[in-house]
C-alpha positions as CSV (number, residue, x, y, z in Angstrom):
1,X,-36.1,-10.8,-28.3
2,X,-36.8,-13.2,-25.4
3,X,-35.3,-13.8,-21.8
4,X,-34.0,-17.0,-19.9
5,X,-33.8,-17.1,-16.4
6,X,-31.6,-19.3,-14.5
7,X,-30.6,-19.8,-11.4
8,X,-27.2,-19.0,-10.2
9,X,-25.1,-20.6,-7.2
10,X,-25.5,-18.3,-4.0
11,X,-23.2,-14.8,-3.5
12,X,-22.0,-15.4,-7.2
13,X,-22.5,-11.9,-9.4
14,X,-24.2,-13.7,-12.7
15,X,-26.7,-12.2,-14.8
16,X,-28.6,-15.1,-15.5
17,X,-31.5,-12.9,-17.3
18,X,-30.7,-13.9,-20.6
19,X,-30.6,-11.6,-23.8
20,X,-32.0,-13.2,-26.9
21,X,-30.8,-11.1,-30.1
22,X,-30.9,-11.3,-33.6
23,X,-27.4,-11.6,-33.6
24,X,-25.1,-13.5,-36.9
25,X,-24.0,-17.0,-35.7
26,X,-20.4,-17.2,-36.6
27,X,-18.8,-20.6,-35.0
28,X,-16.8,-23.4,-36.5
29,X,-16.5,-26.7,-35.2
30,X,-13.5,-27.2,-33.0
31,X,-12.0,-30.2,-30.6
32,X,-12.7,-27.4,-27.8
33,X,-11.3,-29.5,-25.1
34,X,-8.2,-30.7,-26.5
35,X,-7.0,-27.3,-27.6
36,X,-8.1,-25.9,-24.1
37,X,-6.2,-29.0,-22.0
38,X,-3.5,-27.4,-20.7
39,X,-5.7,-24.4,-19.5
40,X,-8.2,-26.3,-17.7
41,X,-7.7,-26.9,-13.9
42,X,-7.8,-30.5,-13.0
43,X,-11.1,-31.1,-11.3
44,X,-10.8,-33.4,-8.4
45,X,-10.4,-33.6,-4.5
46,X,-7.0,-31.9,-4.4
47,X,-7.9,-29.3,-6.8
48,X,-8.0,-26.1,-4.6
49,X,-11.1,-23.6,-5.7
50,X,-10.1,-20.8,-3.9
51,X,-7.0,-20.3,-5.8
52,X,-9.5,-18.9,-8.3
53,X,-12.2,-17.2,-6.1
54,X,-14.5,-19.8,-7.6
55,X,-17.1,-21.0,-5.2
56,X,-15.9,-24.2,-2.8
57,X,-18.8,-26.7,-2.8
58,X,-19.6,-26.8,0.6
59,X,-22.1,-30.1,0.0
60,X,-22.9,-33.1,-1.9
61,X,-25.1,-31.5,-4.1
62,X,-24.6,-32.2,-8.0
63,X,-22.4,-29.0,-10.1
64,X,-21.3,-28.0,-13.3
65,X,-18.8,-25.7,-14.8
66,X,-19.5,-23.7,-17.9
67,X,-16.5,-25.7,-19.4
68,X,-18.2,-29.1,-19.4
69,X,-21.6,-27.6,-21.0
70,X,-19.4,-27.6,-23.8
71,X,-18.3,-30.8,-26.3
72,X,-15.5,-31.1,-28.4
73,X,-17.3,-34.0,-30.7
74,X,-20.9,-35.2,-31.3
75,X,-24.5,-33.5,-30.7
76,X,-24.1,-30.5,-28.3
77,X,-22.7,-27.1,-28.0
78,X,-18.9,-26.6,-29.3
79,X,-16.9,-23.4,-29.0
80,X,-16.5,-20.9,-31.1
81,X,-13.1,-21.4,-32.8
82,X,-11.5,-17.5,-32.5
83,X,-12.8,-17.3,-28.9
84,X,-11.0,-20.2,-27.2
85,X,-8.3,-18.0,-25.2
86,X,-11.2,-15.7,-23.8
87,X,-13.1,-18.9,-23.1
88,X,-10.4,-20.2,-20.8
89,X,-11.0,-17.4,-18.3
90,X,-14.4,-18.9,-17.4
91,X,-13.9,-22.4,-18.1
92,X,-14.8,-23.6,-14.3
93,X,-17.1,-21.2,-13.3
94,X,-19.7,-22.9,-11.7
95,X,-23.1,-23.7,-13.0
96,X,-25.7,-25.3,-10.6
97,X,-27.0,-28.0,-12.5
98,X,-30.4,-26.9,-13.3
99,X,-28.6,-23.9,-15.0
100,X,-26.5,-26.6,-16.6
101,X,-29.4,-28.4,-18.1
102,X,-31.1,-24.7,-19.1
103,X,-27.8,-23.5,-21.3
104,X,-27.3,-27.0,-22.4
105,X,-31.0,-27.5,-23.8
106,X,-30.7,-24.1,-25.8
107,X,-27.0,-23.5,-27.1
108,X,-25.4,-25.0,-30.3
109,X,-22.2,-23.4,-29.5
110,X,-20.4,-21.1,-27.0
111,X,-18.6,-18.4,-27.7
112,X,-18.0,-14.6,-26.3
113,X,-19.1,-10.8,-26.6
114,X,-17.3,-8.4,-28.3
115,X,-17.6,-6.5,-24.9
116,X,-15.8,-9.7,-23.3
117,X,-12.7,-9.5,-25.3
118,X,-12.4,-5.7,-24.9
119,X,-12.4,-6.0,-21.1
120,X,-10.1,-8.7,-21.0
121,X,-7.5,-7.2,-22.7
122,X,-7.9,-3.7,-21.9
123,X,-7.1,-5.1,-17.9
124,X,-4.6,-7.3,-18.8
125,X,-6.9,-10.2,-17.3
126,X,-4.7,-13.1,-16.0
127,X,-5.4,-16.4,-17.5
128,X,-8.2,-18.7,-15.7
129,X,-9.6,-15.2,-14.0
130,X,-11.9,-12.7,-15.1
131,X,-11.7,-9.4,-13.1
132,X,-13.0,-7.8,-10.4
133,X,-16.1,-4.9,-10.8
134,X,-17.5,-7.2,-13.4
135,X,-20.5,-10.0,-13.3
136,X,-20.6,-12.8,-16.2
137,X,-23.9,-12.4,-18.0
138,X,-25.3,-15.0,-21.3
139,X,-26.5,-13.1,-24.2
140,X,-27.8,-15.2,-26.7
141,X,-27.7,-14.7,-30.6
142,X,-29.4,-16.5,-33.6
143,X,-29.3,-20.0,-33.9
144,X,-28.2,-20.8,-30.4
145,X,-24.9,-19.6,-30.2
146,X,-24.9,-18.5,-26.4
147,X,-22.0,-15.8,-25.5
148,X,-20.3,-15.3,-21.9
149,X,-20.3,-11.4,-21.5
150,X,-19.2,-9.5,-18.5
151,X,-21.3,-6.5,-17.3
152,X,-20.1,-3.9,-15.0
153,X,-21.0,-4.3,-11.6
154,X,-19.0,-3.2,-8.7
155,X,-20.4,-5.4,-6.1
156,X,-18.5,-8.1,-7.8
157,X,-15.1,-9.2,-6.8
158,X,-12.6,-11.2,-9.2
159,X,-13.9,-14.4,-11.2
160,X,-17.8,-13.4,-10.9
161,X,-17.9,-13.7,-7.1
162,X,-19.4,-11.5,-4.3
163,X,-17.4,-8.7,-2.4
164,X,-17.3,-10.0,1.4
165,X,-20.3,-7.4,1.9
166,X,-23.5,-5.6,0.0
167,X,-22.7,-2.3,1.0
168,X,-19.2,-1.1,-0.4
169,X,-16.3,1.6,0.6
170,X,-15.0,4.4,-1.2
171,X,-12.6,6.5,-1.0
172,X,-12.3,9.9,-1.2
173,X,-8.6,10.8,-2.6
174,X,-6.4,11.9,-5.3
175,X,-3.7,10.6,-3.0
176,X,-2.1,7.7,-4.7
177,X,0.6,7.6,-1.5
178,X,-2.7,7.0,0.5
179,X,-5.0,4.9,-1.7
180,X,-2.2,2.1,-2.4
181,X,-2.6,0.7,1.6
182,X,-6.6,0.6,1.2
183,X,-7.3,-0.4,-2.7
184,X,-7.9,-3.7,-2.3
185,X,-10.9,-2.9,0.2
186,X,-12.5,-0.4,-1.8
187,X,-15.5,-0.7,-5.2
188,X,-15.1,3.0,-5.6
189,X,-13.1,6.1,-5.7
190,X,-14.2,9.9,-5.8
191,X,-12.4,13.3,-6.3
192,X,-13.1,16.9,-7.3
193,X,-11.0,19.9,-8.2
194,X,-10.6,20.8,-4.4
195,X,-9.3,17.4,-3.6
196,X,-7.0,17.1,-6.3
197,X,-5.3,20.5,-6.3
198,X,-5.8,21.3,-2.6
199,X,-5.0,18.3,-0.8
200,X,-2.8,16.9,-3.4
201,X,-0.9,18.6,-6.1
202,X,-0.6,22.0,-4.3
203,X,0.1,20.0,-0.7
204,X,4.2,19.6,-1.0
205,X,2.9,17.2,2.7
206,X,1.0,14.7,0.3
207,X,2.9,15.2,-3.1
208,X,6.0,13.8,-2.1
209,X,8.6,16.0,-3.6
210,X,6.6,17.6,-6.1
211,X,6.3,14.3,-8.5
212,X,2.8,14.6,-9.8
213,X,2.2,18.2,-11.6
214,X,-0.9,17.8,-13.6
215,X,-4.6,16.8,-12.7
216,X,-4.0,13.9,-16.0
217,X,-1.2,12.6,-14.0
218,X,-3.0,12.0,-10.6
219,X,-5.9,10.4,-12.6
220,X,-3.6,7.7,-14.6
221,X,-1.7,7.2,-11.5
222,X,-5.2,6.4,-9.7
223,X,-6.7,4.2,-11.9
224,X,-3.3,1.7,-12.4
225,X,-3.3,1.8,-8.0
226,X,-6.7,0.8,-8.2
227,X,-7.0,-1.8,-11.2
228,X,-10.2,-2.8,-13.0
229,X,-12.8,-3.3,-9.9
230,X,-13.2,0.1,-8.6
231,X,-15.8,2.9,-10.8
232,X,-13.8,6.8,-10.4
233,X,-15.7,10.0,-10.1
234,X,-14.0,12.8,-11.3
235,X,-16.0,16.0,-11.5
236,X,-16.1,18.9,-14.5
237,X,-13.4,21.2,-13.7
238,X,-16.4,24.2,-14.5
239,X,-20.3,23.1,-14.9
240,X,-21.5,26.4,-15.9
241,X,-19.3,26.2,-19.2
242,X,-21.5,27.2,-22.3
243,X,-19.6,25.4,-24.7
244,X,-21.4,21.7,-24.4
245,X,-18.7,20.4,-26.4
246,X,-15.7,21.5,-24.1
247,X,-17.7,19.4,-21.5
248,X,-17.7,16.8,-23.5
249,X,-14.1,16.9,-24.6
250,X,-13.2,17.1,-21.0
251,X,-15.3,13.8,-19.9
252,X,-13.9,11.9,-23.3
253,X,-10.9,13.2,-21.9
254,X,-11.2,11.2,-18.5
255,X,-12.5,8.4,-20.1
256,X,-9.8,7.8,-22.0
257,X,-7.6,8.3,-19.0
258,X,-9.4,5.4,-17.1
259,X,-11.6,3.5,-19.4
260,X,-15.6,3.7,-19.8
261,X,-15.5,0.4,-17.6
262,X,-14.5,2.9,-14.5
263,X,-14.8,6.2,-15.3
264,X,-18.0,8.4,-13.7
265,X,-18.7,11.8,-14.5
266,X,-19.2,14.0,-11.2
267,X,-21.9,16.5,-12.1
268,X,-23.0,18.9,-9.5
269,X,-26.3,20.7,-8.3
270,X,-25.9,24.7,-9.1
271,X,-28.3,25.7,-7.1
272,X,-29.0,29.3,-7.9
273,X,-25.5,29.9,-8.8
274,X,-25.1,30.6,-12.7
275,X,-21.4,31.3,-15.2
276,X,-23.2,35.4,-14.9
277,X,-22.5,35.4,-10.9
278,X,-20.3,32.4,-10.2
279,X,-17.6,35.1,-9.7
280,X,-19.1,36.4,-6.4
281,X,-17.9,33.2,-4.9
282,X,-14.3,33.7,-6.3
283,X,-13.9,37.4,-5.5
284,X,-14.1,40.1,-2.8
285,X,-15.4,38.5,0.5
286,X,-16.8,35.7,-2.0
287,X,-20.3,36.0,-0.3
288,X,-23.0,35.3,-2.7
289,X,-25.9,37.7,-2.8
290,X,-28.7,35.3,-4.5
291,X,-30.5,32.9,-2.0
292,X,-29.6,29.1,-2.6
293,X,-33.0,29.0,-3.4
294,X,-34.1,32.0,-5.2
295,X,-33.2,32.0,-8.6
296,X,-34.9,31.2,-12.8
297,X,-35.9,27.9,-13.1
298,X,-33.5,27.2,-15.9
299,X,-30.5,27.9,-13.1
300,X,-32.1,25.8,-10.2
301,X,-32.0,23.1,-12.8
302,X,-28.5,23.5,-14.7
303,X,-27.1,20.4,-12.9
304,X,-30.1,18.1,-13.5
305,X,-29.4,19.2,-17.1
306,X,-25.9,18.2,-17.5
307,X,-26.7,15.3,-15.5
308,X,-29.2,14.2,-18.1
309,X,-27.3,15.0,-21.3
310,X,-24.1,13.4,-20.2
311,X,-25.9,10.2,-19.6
312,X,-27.5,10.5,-23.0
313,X,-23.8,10.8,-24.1
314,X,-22.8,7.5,-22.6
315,X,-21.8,8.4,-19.1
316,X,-22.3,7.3,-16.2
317,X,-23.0,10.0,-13.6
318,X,-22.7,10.9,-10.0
319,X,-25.1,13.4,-9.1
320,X,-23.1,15.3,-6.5
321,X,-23.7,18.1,-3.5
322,X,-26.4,16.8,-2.3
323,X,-27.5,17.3,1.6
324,X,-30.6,17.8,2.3
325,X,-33.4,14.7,1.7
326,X,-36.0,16.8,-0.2
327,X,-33.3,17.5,-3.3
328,X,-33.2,13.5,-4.0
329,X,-36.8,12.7,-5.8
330,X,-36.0,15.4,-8.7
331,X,-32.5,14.4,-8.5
332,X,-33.5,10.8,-9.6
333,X,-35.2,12.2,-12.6
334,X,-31.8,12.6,-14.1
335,X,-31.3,8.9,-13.9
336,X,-27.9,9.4,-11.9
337,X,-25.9,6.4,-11.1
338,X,-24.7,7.6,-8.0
339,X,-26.6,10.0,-6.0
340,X,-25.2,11.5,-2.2
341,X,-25.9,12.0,1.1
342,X,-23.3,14.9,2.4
343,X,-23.3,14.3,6.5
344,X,-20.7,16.2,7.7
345,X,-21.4,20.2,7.6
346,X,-25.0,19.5,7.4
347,X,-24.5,18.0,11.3
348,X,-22.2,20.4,12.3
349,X,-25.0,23.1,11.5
350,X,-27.4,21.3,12.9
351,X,-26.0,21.4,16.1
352,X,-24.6,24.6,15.9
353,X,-28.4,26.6,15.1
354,X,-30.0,24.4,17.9
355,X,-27.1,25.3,20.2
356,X,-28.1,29.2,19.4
357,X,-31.9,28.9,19.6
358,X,-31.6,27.1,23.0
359,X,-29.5,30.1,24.2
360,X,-31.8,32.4,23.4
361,X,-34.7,30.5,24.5
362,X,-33.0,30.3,27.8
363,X,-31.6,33.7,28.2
364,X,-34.5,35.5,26.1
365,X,-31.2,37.4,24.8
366,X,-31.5,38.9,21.3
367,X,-28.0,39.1,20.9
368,X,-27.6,34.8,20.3
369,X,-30.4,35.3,17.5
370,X,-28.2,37.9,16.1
371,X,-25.2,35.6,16.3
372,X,-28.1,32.8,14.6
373,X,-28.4,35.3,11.6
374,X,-24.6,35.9,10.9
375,X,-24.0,31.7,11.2
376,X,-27.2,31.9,8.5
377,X,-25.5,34.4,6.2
378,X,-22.2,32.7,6.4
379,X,-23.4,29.3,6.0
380,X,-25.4,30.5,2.6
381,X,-28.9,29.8,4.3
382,X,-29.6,33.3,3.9
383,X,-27.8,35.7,1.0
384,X,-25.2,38.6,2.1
385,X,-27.9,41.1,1.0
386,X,-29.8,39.4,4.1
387,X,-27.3,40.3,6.7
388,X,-30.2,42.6,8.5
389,X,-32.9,39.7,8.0
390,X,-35.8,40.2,10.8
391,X,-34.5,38.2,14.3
392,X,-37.9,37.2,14.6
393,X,-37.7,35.5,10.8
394,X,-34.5,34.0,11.6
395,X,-36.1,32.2,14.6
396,X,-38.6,30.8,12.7
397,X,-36.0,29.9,9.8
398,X,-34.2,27.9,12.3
399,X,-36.8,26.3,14.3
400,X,-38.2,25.3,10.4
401,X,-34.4,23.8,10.1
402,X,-34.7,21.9,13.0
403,X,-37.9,20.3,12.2
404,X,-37.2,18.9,9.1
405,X,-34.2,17.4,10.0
406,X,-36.1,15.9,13.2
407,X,-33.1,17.5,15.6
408,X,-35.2,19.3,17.7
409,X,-35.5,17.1,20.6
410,X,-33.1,16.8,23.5
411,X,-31.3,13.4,22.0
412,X,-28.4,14.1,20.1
413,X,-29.0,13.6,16.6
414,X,-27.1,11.5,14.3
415,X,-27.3,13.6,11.4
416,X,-28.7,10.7,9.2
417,X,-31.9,11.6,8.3
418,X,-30.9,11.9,4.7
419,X,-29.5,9.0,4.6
420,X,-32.5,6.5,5.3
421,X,-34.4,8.9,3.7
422,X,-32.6,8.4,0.4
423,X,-32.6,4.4,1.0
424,X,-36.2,4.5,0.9
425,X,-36.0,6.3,-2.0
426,X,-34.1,3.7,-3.9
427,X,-35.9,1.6,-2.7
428,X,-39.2,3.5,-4.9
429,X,-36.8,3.8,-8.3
430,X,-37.1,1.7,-11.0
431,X,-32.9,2.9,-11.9
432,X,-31.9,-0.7,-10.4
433,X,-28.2,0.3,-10.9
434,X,-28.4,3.6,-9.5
435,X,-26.3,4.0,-5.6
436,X,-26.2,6.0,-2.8
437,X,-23.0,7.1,-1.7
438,X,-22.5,8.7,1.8
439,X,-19.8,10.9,2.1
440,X,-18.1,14.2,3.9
441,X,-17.3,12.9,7.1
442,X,-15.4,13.6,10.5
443,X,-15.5,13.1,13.9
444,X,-15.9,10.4,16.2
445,X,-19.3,10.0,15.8
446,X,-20.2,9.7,12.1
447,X,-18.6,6.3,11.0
448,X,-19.9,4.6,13.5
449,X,-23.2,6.4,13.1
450,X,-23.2,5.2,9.8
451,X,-21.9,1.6,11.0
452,X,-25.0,1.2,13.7
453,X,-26.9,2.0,10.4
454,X,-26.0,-0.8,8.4
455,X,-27.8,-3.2,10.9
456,X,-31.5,-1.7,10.8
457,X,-33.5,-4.2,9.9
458,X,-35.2,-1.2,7.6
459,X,-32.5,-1.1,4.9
460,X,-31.6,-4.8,5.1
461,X,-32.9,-5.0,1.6
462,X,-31.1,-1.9,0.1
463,X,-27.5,-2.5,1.7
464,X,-26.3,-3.4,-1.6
465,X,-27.2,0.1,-3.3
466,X,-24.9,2.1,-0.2
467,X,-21.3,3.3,-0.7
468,X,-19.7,4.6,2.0
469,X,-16.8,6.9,1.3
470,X,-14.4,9.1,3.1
471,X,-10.2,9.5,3.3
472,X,-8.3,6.6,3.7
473,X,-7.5,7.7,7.3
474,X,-10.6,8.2,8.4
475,X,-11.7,5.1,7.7
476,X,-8.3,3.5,9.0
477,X,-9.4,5.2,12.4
478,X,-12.1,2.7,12.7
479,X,-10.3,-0.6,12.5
480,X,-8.3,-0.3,15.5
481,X,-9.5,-0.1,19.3
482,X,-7.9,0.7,23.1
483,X,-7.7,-3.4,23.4
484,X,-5.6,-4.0,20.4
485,X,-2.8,-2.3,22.0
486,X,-3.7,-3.7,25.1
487,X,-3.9,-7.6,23.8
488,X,-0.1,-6.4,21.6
489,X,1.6,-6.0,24.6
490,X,0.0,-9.3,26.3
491,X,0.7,-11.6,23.0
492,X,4.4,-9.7,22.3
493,X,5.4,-10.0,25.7
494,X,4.4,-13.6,25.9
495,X,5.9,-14.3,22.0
496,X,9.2,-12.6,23.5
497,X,9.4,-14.1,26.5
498,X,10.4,-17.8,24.5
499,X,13.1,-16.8,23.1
């Protein structure tokens, strides 16, 4: 086992470390070119690139495809004879030309993965394209024979290029009314039970005369909106379930739904919550009388757990419900692929036990430390059994709160702490494929929060591991402004006024 590494073009998604196996060299001589003709683009000055999403040579600077690395007579690499319709789909992808010499100079043949083939026709690829949320990668086997594989990466767009930015969008739907306008902008999709059944199914608002009935439904319906280049997280309908294999029947379940290309198993932190008294939250006044924090070690771990053992069953995993920074270095031992930064009630608390403790502070009023302690108790900070917790403790809980999340100065707080804090992180893994996905927003402030974000010069480096995500309309808010209407009515007026 060796590696090659060649260099790629610029803002194309190519794994150019090479895998050396041990591989069986099956390839039969074949007039490659010939057989290929009419699939091959003419190569010339009227030959338009972009029809393909290949990269336009912008200079004078020698290329190469990975179609003319191969020859159809004489010394040099020849195809693989069962792999000539795969082949076509990356014939003119383009090879800078030391990376031309580099194949050239070790392959006797070219052919494709097994894991090619499979993606190609499980999407339906178009001829002359490879898809979207994949990057072309060389493996190569015994005796030269160098295979084109494609290697799940949802910063990649159709035919191995780029997305237009590092940092990608998500949304958060089961909507497929709602996801259809926005698909084409998005590298990701999440959902849970709540947004399914509550926003969805059970909304007569969203599902448009009662068409969709079952959660298998929505899901199928999803992934054929959203085609090949966007990863789904769908979550465990119940995490404390005993029966390991009922989970795993359930994720095999969505994999099959939406292939193991896209699918990503949600798996959630427990907490201190356990299948004994998970009912407190479903009964009564569904107050929980255990402390989020306060609970056996084997509970407080549950989620990292399952997290763990369903990516030792071949999932991929988003490690969900996470808020606050100091859950993310434990989280990451469970090798997640997406972890989270929740922004949105996490804020909204913030500003509501700062609002209380100035108040009192003020005032020197007891009664706003007793209103502290039932926003405490209902907000889960404290249990129900802690509805007569000492004043003076609850001060000192909140005032704790406040400094860790660094909101106790008079500047209004953005609420993002947890996100730089978990960029750094990544930035200290060694799980290169693992992302952060910021999520649960509102408000007029948190996009563009998270917008002013994305230009410190900080994370510059780590842009490419962020996923923002939120509802379609949300993030529709954001693309519009006062002077769009304003400059309408100019150019309308104008556009009208020549008729």
């Amino acid at each position: 086992m060796g590696s090659l590494h060649i260099m790629p073009l610029a803002k194309t998604c190519f794994n150019w470390n090479i895998r050396l196996t041990n591989g069986e060299l099956n390839m039969k001589p074949a007039n490659f070119a010939n057989d290929l003709g009419a699939h091959r683009p003419e190569v010339g000055p009227a030959y338009d690139n972009d029809r393909l999403g290949r990269v336009t040579p912008l200079d004078m600077a020698t290329r190469a495809t990975i179609g003319s690395v191969i020859v159809s007579s004489g010394s040099g690499p020849k195809a693989v004879q069962d792999d000539h319709k795969y082949l076509a789909h990356v014939l003119d992808i383009p090879l800078s030309l030391s990376a031309y010499k580099e194949v050239s100079s070790i392959a006797q043949g070219i052919g494709v993965t097994r894991n090619f083939r499979e993606v190609i026709d499980y999407f339906k690829v178009p001829a002359n394209e490879t898809p979207a949320g994949f990057k072309l990668g060389f493996v190569v086997e015994r005796d030269g024979l160098v295979q084109v594989d494609l290697i799940r990466d949802i910063s990649c767009d159709k035919n191995g290029q780029k997305r237009p930015t590092d940092f990608l969008f998500s949304a958060d739907s089961a909507n497929p009314y709602e996801v259809a306008p926005i698909k084409d902008l998005l590298g990701n999709l999440t959902c849970n039970p709540g947004i399914i059944y509550d926003l969805f199914i059970n909304n007569p608002k969203a599902n448009i005369g009662g068409h969709f009935k079952t959660r298998d439904e929505v899901m199928v319906e999803i992934g054929r909106t959203l085609g090949p280049g966007c990863d789904i997280s769908v979550e465990l309908d119940n995490p404390f379930e005993s029966d390991v294999q009922k989970l795993l029947d359930e994720a095999a379940k969505f994999r099959e739904m939406l292939s193991p290309y896209r699918v990503v198993i949600k798996v959630p932190h427990t907490g201190s919550v356990n299948a004994a008294n998970v009912g407190e939250l479903l009964a009564g006044d569904k107050k929980f009388h255990r402390r989020y924090d306060q609970g056996p070690t084997a509970d407080l771990l549950r989620g990292h757990q399952l997290a763990l053992f369903m990516r030792e069953h071949g999932y991929r995993v988003n490690f969900t419900l996470m808020f606050e920074p100091y859950q993310t270095a434990m989280a990451l031992q469970a090798k997640p692929y997406f972890i989270n930064s929740f922004i949105r009630h996490r804020e909204s608390q913030t500003a509501a036990i700062k609002r209380s403790l100035a108040q009192y502070r003020v005032t020197d009023d007891p009664s706003f430390l007793v209103d502290l302690r039932t926003l405490l108790v209902n907000t889960d900070y404290l249990s129900a059994e802690e509805k007569d917790f000492d004043l003076f403790q609850v001060k000192k809980m909140a005032e704790r709160i406040l400094e860790y999340r660094q909101a106790d100065g008079l500047d209004r707080n953005d609420g993002l702490d947890s996100v730089r804090h978990n960029l750094r992180m990544l930035k200290a893994t060694n799980l290169p494929d693992t992302r952060l996905i910021v999520c649960s927003m509102e408000g007029d402030y948190n996009y563009p929060d998270i917008d002013r974000l994305l230009t410190e010069p900080e994370f510059a480096d780590v842009l490419d591991r962020l996923v923002i995500t939120a509802q379609p309309d949300y993030l529709a808010k954001f693309t519009s402004c006062n002077q769009v209407v304003s400059y309408q009515r100019r150019f309308m007026n104008a556009a009208s006024s020549a008729k």
